[in-house]
N, C-alpha and C positions, 0 to 999 in steps of 0.2 A: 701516483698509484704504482709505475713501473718500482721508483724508486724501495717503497714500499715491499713490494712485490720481492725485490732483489732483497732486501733485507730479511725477512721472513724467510726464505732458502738457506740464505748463508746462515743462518739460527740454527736450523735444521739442521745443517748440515754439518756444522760446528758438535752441537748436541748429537749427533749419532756416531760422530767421529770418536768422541768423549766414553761412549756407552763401549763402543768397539775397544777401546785403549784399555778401560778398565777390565774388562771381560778379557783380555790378554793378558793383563799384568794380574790376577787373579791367580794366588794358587790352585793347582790341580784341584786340591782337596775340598774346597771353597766353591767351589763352580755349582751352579745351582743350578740342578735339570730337571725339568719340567718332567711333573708324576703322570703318572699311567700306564705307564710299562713293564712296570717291575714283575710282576705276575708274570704277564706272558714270558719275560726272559725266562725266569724261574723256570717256568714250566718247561720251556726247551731246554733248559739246563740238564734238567733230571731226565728228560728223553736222549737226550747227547749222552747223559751218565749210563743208563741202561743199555745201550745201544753198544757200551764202550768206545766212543769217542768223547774221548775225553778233554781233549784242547777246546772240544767247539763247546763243551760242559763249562769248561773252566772262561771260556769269553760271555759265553752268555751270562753265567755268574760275578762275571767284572760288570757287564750291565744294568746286571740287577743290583748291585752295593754301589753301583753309582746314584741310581736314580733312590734307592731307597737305604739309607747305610748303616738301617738296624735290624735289618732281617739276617738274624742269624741264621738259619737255614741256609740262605746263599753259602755266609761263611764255610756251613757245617759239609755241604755237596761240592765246595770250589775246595774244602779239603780234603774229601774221599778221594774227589779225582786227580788231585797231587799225589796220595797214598799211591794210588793204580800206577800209576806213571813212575811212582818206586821217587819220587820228590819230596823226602820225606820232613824237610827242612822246611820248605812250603806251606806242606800240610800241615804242622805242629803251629807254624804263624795263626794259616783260618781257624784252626780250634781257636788258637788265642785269643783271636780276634772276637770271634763268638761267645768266650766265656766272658771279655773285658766287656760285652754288650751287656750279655744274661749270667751272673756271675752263679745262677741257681739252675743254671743249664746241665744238667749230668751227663747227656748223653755226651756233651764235648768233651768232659772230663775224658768222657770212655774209648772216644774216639786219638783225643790225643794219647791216652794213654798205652791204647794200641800200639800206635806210632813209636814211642819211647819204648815199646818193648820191642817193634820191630830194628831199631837200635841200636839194642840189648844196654839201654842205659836205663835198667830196672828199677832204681828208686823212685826217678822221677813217674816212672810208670805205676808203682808200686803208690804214690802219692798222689797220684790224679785217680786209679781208681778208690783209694778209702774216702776221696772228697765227692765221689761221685757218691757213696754208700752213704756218707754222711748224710749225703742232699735225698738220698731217695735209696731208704734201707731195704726195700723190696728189687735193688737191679741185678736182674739175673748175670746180666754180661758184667756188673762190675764185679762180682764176685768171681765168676769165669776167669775174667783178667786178672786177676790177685792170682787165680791158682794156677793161670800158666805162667806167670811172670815168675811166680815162686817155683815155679815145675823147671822153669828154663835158669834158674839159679841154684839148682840142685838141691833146695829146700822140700823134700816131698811129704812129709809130715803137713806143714804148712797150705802146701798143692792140693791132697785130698780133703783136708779137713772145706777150705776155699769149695772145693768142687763140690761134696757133698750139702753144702750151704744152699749152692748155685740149683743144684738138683732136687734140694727141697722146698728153694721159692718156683722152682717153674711146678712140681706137682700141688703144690695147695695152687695156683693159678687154675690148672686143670683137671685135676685129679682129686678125690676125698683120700685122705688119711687112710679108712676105712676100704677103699678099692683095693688102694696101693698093696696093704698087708693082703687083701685077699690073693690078690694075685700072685704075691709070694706063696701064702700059704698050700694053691694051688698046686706050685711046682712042687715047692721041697717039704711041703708039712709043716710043722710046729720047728723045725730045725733051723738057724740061723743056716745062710749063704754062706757055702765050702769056703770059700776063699777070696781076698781083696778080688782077685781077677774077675770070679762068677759076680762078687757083685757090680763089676761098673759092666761086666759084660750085661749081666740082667736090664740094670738099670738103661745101656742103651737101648735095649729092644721095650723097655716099657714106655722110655720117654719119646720115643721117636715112633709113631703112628701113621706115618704115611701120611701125615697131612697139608703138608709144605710150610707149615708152620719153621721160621727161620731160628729162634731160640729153641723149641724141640729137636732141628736137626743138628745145629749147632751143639749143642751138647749131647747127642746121642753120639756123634764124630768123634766128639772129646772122650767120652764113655768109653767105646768101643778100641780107640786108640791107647787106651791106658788100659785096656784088659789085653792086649797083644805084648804092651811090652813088661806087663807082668806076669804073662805067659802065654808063649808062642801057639799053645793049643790052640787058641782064640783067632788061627790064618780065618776062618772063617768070618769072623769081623768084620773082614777086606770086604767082602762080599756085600755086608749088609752095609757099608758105608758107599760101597759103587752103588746100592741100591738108592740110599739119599742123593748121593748127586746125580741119576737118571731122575729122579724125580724132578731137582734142580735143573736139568735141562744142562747142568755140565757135565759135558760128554766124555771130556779127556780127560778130569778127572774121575768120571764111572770107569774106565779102561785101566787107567793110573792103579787103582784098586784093584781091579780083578789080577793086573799081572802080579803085584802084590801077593795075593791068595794063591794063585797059580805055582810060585816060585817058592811058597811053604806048601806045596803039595796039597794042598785043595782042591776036590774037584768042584767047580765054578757049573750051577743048574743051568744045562742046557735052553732052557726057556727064556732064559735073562739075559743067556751070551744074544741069543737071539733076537730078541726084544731090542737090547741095546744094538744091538747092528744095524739095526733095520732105523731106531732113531738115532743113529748118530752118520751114519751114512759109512762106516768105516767096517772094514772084517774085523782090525785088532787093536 
């Protein structure tokens, strides 16, 4: 029985010996880890993401495409927080990665396309958002991305025609046709808008509501910044874009703007310097 006994062990122990060797010799990529976790990584990822820590985003995110290696999301947030971190080679990989998963994924398109314009290697940005438009003809931000890509290539023809696209899928999303005109009709009458500047200056103040909605503010910023620099009348702009980023809770850029307005002689409403002071913790 001892005999017995001693033979049965050394099996054992042979066979686990075996299991250990191959689980070594095992590529990285091959390793098979046991599910249930991927979620919760996840979730601390994009709390790590908000938070602006971004390393422990991007570990959590190695955990999560470990245990689960088709969740492109990890991909799409382990590349936002490469973008943050200014690792822009990085981040163009996770889109990659995300679009070779979901090849009908647009937001990646949009994301790496970003990235390619941050760059300023515009084709390929210029190419990733038309395939985002292909995949999903209603994307507000792809169209955004064509018209600064082409704004930032000196093609401005191109730029506005791009933006006003962008400005007319975010209003059929929340606006009637029918409002939009009224509310023109209110300011200027039956008169078409003075000039390119009144109108993207207008259009920021109609599309941006105060609502934290992140495509209305985005493109009212865009609005607003392209009626300053086709005319300086519009320092006031600065104003109402420090007003979007108070709303954003980003402080340094609500400040960023006012001294902006300031330094074209604007005078900046006392109620808002004040406001902002008091939530930003800062005098200027």
């Amino acid at each position: 029985m001892k005999k017995i006994h001693k033979k049965i062990l050394i099996i054992i122990a042979i066979a686990y010996g075996i299991v250990i060797l191959v689980f070594l010799l095992l590529p990285e990529d091959n390793i098979i880890v046991p599910k249930g976790n991927a979620d919760e990584h996840y979730v601390q990822g994009i709390i790590h993401y908000q938070k602006g820590q971004y390393d422990q985003a991007i570990s959590e995110h190695n955990k999560t495409t470990k245990i689960e290696p088709r969740d492109i999301q990890a991909y799409r947030y382990r590349g936002l927080a490469y973008v943050e971190k200014g690792e822009l080679d990085e981040a163009i990989l996770n889109f990659t990665q995300a679009i070779e998963k979901d090849p009908r994924s647009y937001l990646d398109y949009i994301h790496r396309g970003n990235t390619y314009r941050a760059k300023q290697e515009y084709e390929l940005a210029l190419r990733d958002y038309t395939k985002a438009i292909e995949i999903n003809s209603k994307s507000v931000d792809a169209y955004m991305g064509l018209a600064r890509t082409y704004k930032a290539k000196g093609e401005l023809d191109l730029a506005t025609k791009n933006q006003k696209k962008a400005i007319e899928l975010e209003a059929e999303k929340r606006y009637s046709s029918a409002e939009f005109s009224y509310e023109r009709i209110k300011k200027y009458g039956d008169k078409p808008v003075v000039s390119e500047s009144d109108y993207h200056y207008e259009n920021g103040k109609w599309i941006y509501k105060s609502t934290g909605n992140r495509h209305e503010s985005d493109l009212a910023i865009s609005d607003y910044t392209m009626a300053i620099e086709l005319n300086s009348k519009y320092s006031k702009a600065y104003v109402n874009i420090a007003d979007i980023y108070y709303m954003k809770k980003n402080y340094d850029k609500a400040w960023e703007n006012i001294h902006k307005a300031e330094s074209l002689g604007h005078q900046v409403p006392p109620e808002f310097l004040d406001k902002l002071r008091k939530a930003s913790g800062r005098q200027r």
